[in-house]
NUBA-271870 format. One record per residue (C-alpha): x, y, z; residue in one letter. Coordinates in nm, 3 decimals, always signed. Each point is the difference from the previous one (the first is absolute). Layout:
N
c1; c2; c3; residu
X; Y; Z; A
...
END
This chain:
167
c1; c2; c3; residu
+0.000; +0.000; +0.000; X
+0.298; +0.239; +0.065; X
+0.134; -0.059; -0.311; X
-0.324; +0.088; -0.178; X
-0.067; +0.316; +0.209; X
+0.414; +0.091; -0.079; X
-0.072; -0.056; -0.406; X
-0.315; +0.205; -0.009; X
+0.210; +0.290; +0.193; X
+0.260; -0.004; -0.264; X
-0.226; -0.003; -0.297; X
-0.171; +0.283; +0.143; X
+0.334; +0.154; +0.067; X
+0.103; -0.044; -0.354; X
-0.339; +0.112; -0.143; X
+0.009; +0.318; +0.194; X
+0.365; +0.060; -0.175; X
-0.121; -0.074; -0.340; X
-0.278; +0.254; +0.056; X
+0.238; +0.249; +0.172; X
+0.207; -0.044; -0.339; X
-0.234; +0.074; -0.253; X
-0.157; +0.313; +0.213; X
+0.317; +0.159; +0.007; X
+0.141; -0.076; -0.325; X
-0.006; +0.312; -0.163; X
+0.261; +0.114; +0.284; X
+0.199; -0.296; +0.000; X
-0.006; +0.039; -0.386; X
+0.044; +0.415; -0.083; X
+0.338; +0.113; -0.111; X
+0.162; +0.258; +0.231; X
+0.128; +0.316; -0.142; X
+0.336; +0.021; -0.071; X
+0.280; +0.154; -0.216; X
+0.347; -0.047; -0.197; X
+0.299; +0.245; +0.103; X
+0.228; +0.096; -0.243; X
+0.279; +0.252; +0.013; X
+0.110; +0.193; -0.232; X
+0.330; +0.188; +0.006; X
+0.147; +0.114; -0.298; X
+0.145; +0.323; +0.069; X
+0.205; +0.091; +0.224; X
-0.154; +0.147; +0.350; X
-0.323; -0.155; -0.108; X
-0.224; -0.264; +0.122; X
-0.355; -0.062; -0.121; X
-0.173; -0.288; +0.198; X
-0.310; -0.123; -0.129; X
-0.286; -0.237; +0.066; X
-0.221; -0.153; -0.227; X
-0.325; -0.113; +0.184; X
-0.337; -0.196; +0.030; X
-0.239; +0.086; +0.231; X
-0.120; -0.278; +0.204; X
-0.246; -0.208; -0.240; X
-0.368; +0.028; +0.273; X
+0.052; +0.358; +0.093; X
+0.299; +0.199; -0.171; X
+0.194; +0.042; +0.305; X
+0.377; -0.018; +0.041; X
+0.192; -0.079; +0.308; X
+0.297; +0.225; +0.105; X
+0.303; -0.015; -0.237; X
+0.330; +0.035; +0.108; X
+0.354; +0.042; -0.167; X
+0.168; -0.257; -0.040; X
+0.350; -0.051; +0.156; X
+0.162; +0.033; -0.353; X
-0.212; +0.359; -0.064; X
+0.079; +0.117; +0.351; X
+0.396; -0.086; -0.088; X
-0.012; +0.242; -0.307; X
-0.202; +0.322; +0.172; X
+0.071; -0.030; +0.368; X
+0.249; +0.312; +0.142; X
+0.093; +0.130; -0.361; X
-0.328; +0.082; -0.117; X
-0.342; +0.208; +0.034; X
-0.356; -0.067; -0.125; X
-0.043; +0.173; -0.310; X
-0.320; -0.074; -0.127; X
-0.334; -0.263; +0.056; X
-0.107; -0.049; -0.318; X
-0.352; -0.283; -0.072; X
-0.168; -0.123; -0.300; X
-0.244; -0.249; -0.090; X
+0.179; -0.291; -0.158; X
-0.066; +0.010; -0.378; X
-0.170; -0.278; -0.127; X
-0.133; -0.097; +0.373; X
-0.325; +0.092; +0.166; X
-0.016; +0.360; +0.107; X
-0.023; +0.030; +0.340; X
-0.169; +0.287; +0.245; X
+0.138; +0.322; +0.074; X
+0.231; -0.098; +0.322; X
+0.236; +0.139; +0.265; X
+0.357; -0.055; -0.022; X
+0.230; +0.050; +0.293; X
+0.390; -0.103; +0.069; X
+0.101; -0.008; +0.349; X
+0.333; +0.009; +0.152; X
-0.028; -0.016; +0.431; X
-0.398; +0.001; -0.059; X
-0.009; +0.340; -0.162; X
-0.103; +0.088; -0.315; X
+0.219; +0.118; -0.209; X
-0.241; +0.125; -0.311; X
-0.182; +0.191; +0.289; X
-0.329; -0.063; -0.091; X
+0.124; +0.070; -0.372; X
-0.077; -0.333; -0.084; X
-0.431; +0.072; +0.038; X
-0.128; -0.147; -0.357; X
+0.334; -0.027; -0.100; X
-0.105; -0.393; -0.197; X
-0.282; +0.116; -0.286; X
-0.158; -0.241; -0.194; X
+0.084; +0.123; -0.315; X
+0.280; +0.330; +0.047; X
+0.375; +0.016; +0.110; X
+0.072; +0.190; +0.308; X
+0.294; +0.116; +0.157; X
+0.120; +0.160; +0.315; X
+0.250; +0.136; +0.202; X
+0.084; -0.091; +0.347; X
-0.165; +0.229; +0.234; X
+0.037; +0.124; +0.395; X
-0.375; +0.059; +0.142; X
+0.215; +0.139; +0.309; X
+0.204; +0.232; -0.207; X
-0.251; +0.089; -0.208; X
+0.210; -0.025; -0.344; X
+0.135; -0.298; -0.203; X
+0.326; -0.150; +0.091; X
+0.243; -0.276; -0.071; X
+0.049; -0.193; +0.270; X
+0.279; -0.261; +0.049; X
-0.045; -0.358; -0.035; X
+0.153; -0.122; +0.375; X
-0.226; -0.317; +0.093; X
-0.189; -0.250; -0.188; X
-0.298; +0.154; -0.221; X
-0.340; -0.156; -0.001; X
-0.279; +0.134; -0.202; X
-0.378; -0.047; +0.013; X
-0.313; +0.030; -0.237; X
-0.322; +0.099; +0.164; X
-0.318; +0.030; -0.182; X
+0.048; -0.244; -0.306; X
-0.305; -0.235; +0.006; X
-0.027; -0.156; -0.403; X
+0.032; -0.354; +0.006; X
+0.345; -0.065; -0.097; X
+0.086; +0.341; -0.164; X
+0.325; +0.059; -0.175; X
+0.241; +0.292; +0.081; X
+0.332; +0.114; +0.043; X
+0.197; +0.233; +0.229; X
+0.347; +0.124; -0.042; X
+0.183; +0.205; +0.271; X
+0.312; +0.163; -0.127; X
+0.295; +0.105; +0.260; X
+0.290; +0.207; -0.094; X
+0.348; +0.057; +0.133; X
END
């Protein structure tokens, strides 16, 4: 009788998984946004960084991004943000109008430049800028860089962003 009682348990057990599977497949199933970095430094003092990107593939989103070790080797101590610069990907879905902000020690360093900075079908570009100071800026590159996309919500949209830095 135990053993009975013990085999109905685990075929409810492994029901309830099956069910708990195929209610949360789309989740278990959506692609994550993500991106490609590539540098780019051709001439001499300069270093253009840039990420190609899909936005996650159920609500557009992207998780934070940050340069990689080889990036961070080319920009850190010799250079300063130059520009932010975002596209939609040709080709790709166009995504929403987003926010775009880099961060080095949690602040921004666009300074709430980046606001609609992704379109979905226009370049923009801007300088870095101190909300403190009131004026744009070029601040150094002296920690890791991280930068974030707020505001994108197309299912797997297409775009790129480019931040140059200059000696």
């Amino acid at each position: 009788m135990g053993d009975r009682l013990g085999g109905i348990t685990m075929k409810r057990s492994l029901l309830l998984a099956v069910i708990f599977l195929i209610a949360f497949s789309t989740q278990v199933f959506a692609t994550a946004g993500s991106c490609t970095e590539s540098i780019n430094s051709r001439i001499e003092g300069v270093v253009m960084v840039k990420y190609v990107c899909t936005g996650d593939s159920t609500n557009g989103t992207l998780p934070t991004q940050t340069f990689s070790t080889t990036a961070m080797s080319f920009i850190q101590w010799t250079n300063y943000l130059y520009t932010a610069t975002a596209y939609p990907t040709s080709g790709g879905t166009a995504p929403d109008a987003a926010d775009i902000a880099i961060l080095q020690n949690g602040e921004d360093l666009l300074g709430a430049k980046g606001v609609n900075l992704l379109h979905a079908t226009a370049t923009y570009t801007t300088l870095p800028y101190s909300t403190f100071m009131s004026q744009y800026r070029y601040p150094m590159i002296t920690n890791t860089l991280t930068w974030t996309l707020a505001n994108q919500a197309t299912n797997s949209a297409n775009f790129t962003v480019e931040f140059v830095f200059v000696r």
